[in-house]
N, C-alpha and C positions, 0 to 999 in steps of 0.2 A: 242140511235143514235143521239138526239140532243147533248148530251154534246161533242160526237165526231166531229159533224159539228161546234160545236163553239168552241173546242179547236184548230180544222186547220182552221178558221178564222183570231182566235187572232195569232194564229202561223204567217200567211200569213199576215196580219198587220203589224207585228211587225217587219216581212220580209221587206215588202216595207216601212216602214218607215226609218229601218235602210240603205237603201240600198240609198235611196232618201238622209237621211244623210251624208251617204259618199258624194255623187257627189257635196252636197253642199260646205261640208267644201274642197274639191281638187279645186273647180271652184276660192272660194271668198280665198283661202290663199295667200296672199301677203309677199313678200318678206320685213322682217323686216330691214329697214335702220338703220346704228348709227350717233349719231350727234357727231361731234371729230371738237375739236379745240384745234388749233397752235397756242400753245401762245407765245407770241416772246418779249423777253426781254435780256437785254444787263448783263452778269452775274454780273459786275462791273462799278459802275460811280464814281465820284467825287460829294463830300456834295455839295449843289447850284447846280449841275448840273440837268439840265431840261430833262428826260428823254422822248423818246412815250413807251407806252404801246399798244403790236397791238394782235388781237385776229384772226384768220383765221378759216371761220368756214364754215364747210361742210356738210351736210347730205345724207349720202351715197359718191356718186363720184359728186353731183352736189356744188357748191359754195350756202350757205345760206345765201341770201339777205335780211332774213327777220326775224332776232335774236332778242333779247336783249341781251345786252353783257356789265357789269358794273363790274368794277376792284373795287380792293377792297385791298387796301394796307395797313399794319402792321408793325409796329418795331415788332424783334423775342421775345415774350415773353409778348406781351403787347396787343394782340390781339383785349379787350378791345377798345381799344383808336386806331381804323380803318379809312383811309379816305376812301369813295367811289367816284367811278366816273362813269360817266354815258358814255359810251361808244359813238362817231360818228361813224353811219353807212354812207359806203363810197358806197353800193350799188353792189358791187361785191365780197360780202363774207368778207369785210375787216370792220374790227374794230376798232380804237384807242381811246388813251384819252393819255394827258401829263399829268406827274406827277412830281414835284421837289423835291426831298431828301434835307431838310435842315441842316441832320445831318448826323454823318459817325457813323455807325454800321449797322446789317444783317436786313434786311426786310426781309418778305414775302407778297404774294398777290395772289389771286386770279383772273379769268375772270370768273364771274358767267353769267353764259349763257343761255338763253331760247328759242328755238324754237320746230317747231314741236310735242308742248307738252312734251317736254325731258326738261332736266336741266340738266347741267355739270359745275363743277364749277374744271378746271385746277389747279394748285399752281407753283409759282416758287418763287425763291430767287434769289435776290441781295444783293451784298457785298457794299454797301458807304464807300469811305474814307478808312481809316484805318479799319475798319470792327467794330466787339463787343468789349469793353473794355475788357480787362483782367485784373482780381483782385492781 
């Protein structure tokens, strides 16, 4: 007769524990945000030409005012040999830094980006000048 009372015990424990678990994890679930950045660059400039570089960043539908956001630009093929830039926060979700092409062929870059505990790092390309050599 004891083992019967301590088997619907541990039964009824196990009950109210699980039961107590459900309402916890329905109470504390939080609706998981993404952090998405706009990153906005001109597809084409001219070599010497000074361009911005601007990042638009949001977490969920709100503007994030409180990134890091450092560009990060490459000739295509030479990834090595990167400049970085340290992003100005303009305080309304907005990003830049200027960058000047001294040369004409394809870039890429990044906006690596940190808020929230997320990281996104975008990529885009620009054409200088006449673009890549052709052999």
């Amino acid at each position: 007769m004891k083992r019967v009372i301590s088997i619907a015990m541990i039964v009824f424990a196990i009950s109210v524990l699980a039961a107590c678990g459900g309402e916890n994890s329905n109470e504390s679930s939080e609706e998981l945000l993404s952090l998405d950045v706009e990153f906005i660059v001109p597809e084409s400039v001219e070599a010497g030409e000074t361009v911005e570089l601007k990042a638009e960043v949001t977490y969920g539908d709100e503007a994030e005012t409180d990134a890091s956001v450092e560009f990060e630009v490459w000739e295509t093929g030479d990834e090595e040999n990167s400049d970085k830039l340290e992003a100005e926060n303009h305080g309304d979700g907005t990003y830049t830094a200027e960058y000047t092409f001294d040369q004409d062929g394809v870039f890429e870059m990044y906006a690596h980006t940190d808020a929230q505990n997320l990281h996104t790092m975008p990529k885009k390309e620009i054409v200088v000048g006449e673009g890549a050599d052709e052999e």
